[in-house]
C-alpha positions as CSV (number, residue, x, y, z in Angstrom):
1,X,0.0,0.0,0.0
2,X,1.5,3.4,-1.0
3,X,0.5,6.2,1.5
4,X,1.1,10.0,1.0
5,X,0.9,12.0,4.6
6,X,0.6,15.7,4.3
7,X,2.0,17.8,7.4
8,X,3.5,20.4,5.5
9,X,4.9,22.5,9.0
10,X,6.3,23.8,11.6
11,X,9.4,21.9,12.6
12,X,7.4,20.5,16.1
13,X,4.3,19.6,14.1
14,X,6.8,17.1,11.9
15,X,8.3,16.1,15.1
16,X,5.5,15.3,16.6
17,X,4.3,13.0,13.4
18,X,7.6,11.1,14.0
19,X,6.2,8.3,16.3
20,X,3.2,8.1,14.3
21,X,5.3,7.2,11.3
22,X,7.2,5.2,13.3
23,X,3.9,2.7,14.3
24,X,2.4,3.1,11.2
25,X,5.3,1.0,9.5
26,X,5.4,-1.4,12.3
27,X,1.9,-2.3,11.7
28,X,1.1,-2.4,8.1
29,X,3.5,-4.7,6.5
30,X,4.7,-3.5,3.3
31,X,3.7,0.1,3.6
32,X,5.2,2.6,1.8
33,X,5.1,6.4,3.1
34,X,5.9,9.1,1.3
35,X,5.4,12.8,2.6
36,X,4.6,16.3,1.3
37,X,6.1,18.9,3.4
38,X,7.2,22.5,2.6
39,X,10.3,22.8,1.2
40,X,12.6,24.6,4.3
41,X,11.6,20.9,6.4
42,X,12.8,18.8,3.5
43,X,15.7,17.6,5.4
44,X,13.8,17.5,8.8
45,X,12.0,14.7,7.1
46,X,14.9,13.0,5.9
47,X,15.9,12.3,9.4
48,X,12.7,9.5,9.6
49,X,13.9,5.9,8.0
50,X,10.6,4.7,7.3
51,X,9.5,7.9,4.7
52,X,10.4,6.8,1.4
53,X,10.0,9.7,-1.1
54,X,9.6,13.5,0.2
55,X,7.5,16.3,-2.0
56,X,8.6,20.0,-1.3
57,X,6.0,22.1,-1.3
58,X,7.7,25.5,-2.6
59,X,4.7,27.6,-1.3
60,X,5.3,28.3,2.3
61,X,2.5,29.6,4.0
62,X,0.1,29.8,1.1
63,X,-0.9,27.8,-1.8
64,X,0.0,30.1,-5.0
65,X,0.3,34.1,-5.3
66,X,-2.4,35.0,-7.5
67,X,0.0,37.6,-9.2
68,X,3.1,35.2,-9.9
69,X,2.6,32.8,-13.0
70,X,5.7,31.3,-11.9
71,X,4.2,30.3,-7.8
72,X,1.6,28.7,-10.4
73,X,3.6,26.3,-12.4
74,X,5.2,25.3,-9.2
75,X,2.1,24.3,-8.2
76,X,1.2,22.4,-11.3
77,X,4.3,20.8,-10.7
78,X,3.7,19.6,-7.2
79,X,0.1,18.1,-9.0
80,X,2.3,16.2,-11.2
81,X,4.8,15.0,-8.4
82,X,2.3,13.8,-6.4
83,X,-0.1,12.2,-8.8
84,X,3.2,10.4,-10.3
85,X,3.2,8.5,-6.9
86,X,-0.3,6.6,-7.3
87,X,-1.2,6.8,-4.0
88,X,-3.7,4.4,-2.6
89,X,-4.7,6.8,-0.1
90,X,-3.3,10.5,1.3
91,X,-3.9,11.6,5.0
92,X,-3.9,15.0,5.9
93,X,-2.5,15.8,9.2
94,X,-2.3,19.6,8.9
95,X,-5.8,19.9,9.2
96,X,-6.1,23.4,7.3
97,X,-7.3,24.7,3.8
98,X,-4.1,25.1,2.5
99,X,-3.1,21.2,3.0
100,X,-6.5,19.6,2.2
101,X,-6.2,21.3,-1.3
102,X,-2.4,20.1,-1.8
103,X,-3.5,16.5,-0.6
104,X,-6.5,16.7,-3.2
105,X,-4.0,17.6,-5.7
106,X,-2.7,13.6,-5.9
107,X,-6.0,12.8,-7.3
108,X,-6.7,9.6,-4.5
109,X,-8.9,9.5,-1.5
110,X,-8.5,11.4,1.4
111,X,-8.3,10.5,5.3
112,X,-8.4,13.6,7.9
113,X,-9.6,14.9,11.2
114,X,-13.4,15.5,11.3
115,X,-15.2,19.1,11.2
116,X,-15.2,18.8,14.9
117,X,-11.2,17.6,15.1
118,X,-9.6,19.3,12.6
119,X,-7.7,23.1,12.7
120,X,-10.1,24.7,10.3
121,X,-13.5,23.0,10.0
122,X,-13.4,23.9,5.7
123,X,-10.7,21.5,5.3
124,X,-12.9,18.5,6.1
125,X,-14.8,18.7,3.2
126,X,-12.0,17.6,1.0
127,X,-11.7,14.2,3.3
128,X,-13.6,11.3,1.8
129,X,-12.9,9.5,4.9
130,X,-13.5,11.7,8.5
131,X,-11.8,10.2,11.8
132,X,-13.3,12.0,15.0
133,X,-10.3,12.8,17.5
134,X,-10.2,14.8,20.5
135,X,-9.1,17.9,20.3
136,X,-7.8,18.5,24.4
137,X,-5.0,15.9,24.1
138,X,-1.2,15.3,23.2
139,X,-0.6,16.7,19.7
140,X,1.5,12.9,19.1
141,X,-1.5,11.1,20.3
142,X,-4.1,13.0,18.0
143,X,-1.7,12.1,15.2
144,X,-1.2,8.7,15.7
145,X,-4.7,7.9,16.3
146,X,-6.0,9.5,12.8
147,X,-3.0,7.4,11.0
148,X,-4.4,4.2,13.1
149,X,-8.0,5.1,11.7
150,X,-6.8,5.9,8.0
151,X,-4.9,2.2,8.4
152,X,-7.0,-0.2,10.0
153,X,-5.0,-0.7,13.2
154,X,-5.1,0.0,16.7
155,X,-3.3,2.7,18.8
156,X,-2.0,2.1,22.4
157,X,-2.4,5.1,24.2
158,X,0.0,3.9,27.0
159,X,3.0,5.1,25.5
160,X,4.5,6.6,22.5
161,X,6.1,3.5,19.8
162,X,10.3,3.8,19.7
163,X,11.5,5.9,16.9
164,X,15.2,5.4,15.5
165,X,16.6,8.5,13.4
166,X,18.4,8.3,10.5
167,X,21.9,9.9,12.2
168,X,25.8,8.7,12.6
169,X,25.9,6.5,15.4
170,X,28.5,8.3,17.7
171,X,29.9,8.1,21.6
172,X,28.0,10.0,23.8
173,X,29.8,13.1,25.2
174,X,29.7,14.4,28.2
175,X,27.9,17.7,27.6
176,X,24.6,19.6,28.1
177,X,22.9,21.2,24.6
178,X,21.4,24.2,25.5
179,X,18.4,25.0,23.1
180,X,17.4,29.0,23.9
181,X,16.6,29.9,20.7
182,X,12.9,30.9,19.3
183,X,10.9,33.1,17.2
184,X,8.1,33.5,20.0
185,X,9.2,35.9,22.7
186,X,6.7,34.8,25.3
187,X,8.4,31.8,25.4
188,X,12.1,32.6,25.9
189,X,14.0,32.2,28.9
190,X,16.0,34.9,30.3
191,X,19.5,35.7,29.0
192,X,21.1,35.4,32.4
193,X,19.1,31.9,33.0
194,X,21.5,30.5,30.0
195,X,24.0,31.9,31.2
196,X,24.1,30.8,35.0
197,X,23.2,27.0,33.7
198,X,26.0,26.7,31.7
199,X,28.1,28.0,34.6
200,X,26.3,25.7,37.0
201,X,26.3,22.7,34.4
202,X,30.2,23.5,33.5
203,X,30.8,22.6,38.0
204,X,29.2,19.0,37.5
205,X,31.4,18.3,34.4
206,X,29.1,18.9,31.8
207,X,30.8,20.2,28.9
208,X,28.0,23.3,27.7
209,X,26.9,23.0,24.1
210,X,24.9,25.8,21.7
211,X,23.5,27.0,18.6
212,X,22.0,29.9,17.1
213,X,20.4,30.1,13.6
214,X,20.0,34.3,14.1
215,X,22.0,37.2,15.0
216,X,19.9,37.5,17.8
217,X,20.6,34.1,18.9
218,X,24.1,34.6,18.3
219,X,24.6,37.1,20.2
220,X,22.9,35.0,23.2
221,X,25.2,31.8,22.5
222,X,28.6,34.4,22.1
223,X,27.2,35.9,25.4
224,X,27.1,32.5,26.8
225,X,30.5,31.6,25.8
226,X,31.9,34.3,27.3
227,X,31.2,33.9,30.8
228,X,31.8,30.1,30.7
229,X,34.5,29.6,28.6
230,X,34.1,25.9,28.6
231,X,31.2,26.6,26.1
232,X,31.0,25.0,22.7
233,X,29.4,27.1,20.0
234,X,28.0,25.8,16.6
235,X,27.3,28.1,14.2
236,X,24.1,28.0,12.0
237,X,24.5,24.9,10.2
238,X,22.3,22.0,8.6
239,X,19.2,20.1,10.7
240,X,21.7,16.9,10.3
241,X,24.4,18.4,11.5
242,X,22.6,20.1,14.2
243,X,20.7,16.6,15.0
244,X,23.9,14.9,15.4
245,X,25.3,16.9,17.6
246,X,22.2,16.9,19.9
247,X,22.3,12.8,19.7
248,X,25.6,12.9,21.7
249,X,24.3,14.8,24.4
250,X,24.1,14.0,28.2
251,X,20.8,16.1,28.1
252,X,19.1,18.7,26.4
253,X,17.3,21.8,28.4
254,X,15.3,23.6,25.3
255,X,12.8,26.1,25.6
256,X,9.6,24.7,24.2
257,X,10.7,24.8,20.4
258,X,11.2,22.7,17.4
259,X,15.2,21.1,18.3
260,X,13.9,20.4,21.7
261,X,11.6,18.6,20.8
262,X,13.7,16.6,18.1
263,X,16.2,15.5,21.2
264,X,13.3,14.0,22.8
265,X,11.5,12.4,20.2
266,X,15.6,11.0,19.5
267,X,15.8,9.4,22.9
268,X,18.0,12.4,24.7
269,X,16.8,13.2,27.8
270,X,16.0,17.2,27.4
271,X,14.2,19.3,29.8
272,X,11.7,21.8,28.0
273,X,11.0,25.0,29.7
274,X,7.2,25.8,29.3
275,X,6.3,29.2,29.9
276,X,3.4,30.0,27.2
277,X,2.1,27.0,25.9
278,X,0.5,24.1,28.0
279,X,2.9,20.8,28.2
280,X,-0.2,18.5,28.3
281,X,-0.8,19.1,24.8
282,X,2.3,19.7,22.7
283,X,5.2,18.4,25.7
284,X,8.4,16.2,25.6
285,X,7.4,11.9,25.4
286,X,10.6,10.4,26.2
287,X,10.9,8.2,29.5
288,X,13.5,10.0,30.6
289,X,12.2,13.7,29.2
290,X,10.4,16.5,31.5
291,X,8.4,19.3,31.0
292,X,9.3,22.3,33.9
293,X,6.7,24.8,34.5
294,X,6.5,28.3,36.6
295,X,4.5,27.8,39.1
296,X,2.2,30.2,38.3
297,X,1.4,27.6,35.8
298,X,1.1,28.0,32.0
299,X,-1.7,29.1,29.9
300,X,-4.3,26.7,29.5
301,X,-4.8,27.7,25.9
302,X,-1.4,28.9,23.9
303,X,-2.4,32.6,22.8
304,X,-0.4,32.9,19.3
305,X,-1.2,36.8,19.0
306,X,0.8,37.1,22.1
307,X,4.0,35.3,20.7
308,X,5.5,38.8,20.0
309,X,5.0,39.6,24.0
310,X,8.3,39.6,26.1
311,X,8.2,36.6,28.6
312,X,5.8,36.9,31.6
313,X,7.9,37.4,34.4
314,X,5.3,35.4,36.7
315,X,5.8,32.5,33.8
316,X,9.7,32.5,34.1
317,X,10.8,29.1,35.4
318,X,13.0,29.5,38.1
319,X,17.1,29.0,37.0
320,X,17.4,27.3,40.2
321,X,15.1,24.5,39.9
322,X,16.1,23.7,36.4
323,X,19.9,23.5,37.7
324,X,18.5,21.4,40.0
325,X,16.6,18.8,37.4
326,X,19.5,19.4,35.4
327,X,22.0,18.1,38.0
328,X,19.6,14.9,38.8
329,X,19.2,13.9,34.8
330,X,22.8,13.9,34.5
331,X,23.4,11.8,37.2
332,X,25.5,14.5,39.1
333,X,25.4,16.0,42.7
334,X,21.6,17.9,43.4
């Protein structure tokens, strides 16, 4: 059976498909799964063994620019990409306007969230079949429950399935990877957080670790190496590269963003800072993985209009008790 899934973004929505992927191809013998994404995730996707053949959807954010003849024949040429594939079937687990038309565009039937389940309600009209999910629960277990319905098999909500990367097997180091960058400000951590944790992670012998994919970010992670000097920076490099390096972690401590959530769904034990969004719906699976919280708690409902708001200070999780979890994850003195 050859399956096309369409989650076209953000980085944590793919994530979060992962483990669905995952049991998918442990329970349908001889399935094939492709996937339609858009085209800055490409390589995110590449990272998952069991997808076959990837479609870049050139459109970002939108379907065509009515304007652009040229946003037009990329679009005709996606058509013809994913109608080349002779799909017996193509689930849509976006859920919005913009994917239930790309996933109509490979000319098979259709398997999505109901009116009730899905993002935007529209969207369900393209579906030929419907698969009623509830909405107030993990985003993994809402996605591996509509693949189980599309496929015929039963989902164990008791725990997420095992899902292997496709990344360099390499020694595990000795190191914490600090993950501090995001686009949302509500949900960043103060500067001088990241910098006392790498101090206090640098006196239990774990070697600090950081990125940056912006200037803002770099100027965090230069800031960072600065005042512990036994910092290691990467600069702004590939998802693979970036993936590796988080693989040969101790542990991870991320704000709640997209490479946080890649080290947990990889088997690193990370620790994701929640201070806008709710954990019960979109936070870490791993065994060994925890969600920290302020405790004046997180918003039941993530507010997206107030991404561009600094951090609550009442929603700031306290540096000392993540030095604290961080200290007791690595196995070092609490």
């Amino acid at each position: 059976m050859r399956v096309l899934l369409v989650k076209l973004s953000s980085m944590g929505d793919i994530i979060h498909a992962f483990p669905a992927v995952s049991e998918a191809a442990a329970h349908c013998a001889g399935l094939e799964i492709d996937w339609c994404v858009d085209r800055s995730f490409v390589d995110l996707v590449r990272l998952h063994p069991a997808v076959r053949t990837i479609h870049a959807n050139p459109a970002a954010g939108h379907l065509v620019s009515p304007a652009d003849p040229e946003s037009w024949r990329q679009l005709w040429r996606l058509q013809q990409a994913l109608r080349g594939g002779a799909y017996d079937l193509v689930i849509d687990a976006q859920g919005l306007l913009r994917s239930a038309v790309i996933a109509r565009l490979a000319g098979a039937p259709v398997a999505g969230y109901d009116r009730r389940s899905v993002r935007e309600a529209p969207a369900a009209l393209a579906y030929r079949h419907r698969t009623p999910v509830a909405r107030r629960q993990h985003a993994v277990l809402r996605i591996r429950q509509l693949l189980g319905s599309a496929l015929a098999y039963s989902v164990d909500k008791g725990g997420n399935p095992p899902t292997r990367l496709s990344l360099p097997v390499l020694p595990r180091e000795r190191s914490v990877f600090l993950l501090h960058g995001t686009s949302a400000e509500n949900k960043k951590w103060p500067d001088a957080h990241w910098i006392g944790l790498a101090k206090a992670a640098a006196t239990i012998g774990l070697s600090p670790v950081t990125t940056w994919s912006s200037d803002a970010e770099r100027r965090l992670a230069e800031a960072i190496g600065r005042a512990e000097p036994a910092t290691r920076i990467i600069a702004r490099t590939s998802i693979t590269a970036i993936a590796t390096a988080i693989a040969r972690a101790t542990l991870v401590v991320g704000v709640d963003t997209g490479l946080a959530h890649l080290a947990d769904v990889a088997g690193v034990p990370t620790l994701m800072l929640f201070q806008a969004s709710n954990p019960e719906m979109t936070g870490p699976t791993g065994g060994r993985s925890r969600a920290l919280v302020p405790a004046a708690g997180v918003p039941e409902r993530a507010a997206r209009r107030a991404a561009h708001r600094p951090t609550d200070p009442s929603r700031v999780v306290p540096l000392e008790e993540v030095v604290h979890a961080m200290a007791r994850l690595a196995g070092g003195p609490a």
